[in-house]
MINUPA-168189 format. One record per residue (C-alpha): residue number from 1; y, z, x negated. Coordinates in steps of 0.5 Angstrom, whole numbers, plus 2048, in hexadecimal, padded with zeros to 3 digits. Layout:
<site><i>NUM</i><Y>Y</Y><Z>Z</Z><X>X</X></site>
...
//
This chain:
<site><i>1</i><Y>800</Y><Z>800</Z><X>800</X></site>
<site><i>2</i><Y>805</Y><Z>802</Z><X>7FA</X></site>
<site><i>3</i><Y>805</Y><Z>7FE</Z><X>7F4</X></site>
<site><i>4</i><Y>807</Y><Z>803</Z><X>7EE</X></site>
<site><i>5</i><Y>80A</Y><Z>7FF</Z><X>7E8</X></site>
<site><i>6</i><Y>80B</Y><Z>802</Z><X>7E1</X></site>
<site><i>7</i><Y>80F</Y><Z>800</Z><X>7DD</X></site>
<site><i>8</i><Y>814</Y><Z>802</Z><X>7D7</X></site>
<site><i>9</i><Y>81A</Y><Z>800</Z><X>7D5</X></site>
<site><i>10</i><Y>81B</Y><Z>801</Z><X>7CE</X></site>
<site><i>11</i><Y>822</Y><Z>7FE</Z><X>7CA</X></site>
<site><i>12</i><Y>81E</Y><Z>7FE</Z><X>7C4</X></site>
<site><i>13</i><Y>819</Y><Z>7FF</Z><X>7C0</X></site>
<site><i>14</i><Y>81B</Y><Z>807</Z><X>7BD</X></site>
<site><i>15</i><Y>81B</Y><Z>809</Z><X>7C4</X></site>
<site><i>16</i><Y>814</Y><Z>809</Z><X>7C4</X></site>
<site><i>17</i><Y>813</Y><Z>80E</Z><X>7BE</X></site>
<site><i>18</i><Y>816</Y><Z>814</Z><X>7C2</X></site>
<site><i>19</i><Y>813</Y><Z>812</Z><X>7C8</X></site>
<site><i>20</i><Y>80B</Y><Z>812</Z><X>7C4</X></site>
<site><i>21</i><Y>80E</Y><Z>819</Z><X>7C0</X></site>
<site><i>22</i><Y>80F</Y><Z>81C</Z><X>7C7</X></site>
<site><i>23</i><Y>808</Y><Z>819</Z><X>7CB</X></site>
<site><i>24</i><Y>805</Y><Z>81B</Z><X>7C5</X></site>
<site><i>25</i><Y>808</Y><Z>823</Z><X>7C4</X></site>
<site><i>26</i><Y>807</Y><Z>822</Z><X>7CC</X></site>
<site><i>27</i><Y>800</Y><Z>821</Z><X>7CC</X></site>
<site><i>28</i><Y>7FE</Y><Z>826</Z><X>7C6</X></site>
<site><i>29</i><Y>803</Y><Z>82C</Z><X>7C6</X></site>
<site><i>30</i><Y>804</Y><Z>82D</Z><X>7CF</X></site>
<site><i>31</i><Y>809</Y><Z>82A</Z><X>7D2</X></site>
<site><i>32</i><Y>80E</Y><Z>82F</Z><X>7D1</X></site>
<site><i>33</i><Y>80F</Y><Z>82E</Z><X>7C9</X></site>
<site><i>34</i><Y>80D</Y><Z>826</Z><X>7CA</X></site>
<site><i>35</i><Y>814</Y><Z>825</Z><X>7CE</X></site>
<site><i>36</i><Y>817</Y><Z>82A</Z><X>7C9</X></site>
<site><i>37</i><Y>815</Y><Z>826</Z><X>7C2</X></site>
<site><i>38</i><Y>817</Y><Z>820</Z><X>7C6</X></site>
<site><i>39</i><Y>81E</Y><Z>822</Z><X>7C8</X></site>
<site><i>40</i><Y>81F</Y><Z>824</Z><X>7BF</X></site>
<site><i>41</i><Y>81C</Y><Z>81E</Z><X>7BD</X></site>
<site><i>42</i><Y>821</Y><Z>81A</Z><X>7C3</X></site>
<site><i>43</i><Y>827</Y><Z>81E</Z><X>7C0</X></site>
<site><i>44</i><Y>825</Y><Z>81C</Z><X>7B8</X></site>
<site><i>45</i><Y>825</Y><Z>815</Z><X>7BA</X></site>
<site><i>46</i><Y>82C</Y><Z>815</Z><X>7BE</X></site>
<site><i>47</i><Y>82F</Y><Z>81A</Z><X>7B8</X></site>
<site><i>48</i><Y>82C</Y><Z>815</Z><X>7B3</X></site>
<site><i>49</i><Y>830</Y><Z>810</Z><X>7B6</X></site>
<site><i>50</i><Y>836</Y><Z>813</Z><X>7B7</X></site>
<site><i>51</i><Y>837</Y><Z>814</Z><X>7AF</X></site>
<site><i>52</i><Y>835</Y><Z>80E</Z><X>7AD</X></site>
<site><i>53</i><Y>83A</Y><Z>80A</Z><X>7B1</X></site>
<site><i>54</i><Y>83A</Y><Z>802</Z><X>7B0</X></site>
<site><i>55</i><Y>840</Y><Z>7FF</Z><X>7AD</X></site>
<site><i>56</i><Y>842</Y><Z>7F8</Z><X>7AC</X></site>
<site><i>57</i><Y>847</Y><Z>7F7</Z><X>7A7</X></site>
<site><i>58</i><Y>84B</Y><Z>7F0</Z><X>7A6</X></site>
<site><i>59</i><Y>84F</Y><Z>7EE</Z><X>7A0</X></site>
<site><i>60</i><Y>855</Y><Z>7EA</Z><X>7A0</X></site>
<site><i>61</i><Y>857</Y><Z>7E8</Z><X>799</X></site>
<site><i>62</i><Y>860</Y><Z>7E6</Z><X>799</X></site>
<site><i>63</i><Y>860</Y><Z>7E5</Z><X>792</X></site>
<site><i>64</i><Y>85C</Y><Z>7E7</Z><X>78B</X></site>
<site><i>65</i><Y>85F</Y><Z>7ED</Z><X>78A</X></site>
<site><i>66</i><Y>85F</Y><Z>7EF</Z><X>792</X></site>
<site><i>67</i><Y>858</Y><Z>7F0</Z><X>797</X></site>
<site><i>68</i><Y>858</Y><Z>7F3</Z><X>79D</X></site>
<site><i>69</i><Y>853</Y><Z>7F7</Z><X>7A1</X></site>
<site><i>70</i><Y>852</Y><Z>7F8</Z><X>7A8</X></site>
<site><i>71</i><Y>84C</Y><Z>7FD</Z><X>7AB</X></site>
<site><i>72</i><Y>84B</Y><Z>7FC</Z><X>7B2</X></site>
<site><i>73</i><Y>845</Y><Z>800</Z><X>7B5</X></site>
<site><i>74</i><Y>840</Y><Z>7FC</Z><X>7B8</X></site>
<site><i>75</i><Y>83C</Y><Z>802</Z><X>7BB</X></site>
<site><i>76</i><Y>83C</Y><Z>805</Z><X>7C2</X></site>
<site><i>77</i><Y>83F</Y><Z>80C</Z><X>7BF</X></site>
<site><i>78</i><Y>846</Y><Z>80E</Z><X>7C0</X></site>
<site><i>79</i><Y>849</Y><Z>810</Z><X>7BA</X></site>
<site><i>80</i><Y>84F</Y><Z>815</Z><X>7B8</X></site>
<site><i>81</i><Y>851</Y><Z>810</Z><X>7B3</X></site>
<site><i>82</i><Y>850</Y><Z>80B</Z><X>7B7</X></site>
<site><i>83</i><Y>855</Y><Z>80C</Z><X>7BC</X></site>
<site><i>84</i><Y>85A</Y><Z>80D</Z><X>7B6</X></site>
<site><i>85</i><Y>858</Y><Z>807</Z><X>7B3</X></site>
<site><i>86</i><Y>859</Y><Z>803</Z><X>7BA</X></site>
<site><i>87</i><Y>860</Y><Z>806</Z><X>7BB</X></site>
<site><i>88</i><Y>861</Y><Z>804</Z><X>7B4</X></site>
<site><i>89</i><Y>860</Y><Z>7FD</Z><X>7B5</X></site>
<site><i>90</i><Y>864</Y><Z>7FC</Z><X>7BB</X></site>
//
């Protein structure tokens, strides 16, 4: 009567390393320090992320003795040094 479909929706492929981390802690150690594992292992990776953002940097040569260097961040975190710089471009 009802058809049940499975289906996970995964961005990339890093996801499934917390996922596996917390199914397995789940199985071996009981539900209870199974979610709480996973929810650390979840927090690494964001705080991973957040210290190491992605930069673009592009250069622009006006003479031989002058070069200028523009960095953008190019990842979804908002920076405080990145809202000075965008007020400082304007």
């Amino acid at each position: 009567m009802y058809k049940h479909n499975l289906t996970v929706n995964i961005i990339s492929e890093v996801d499934l390393i917390p996922m596996a981390v917390t199914f397995v802690a789940g199985l071996a150690l009981g539900l209870d320090y199974g979610m709480l594992i996973g929810i650390g292992v979840n927090l690494m990776f964001i705080l991973y992320n957040a210290a190491r953002p992605k930069v673009r940097v592009c250069s622009l040569t006006v003479s031989k003795l002058l070069v200028c260097y523009k960095i953008q961040n190019v990842s979804k975190i908002n920076y405080l040094i990145n809202n000075h710089v965008n007020r400082w471009e304007r």
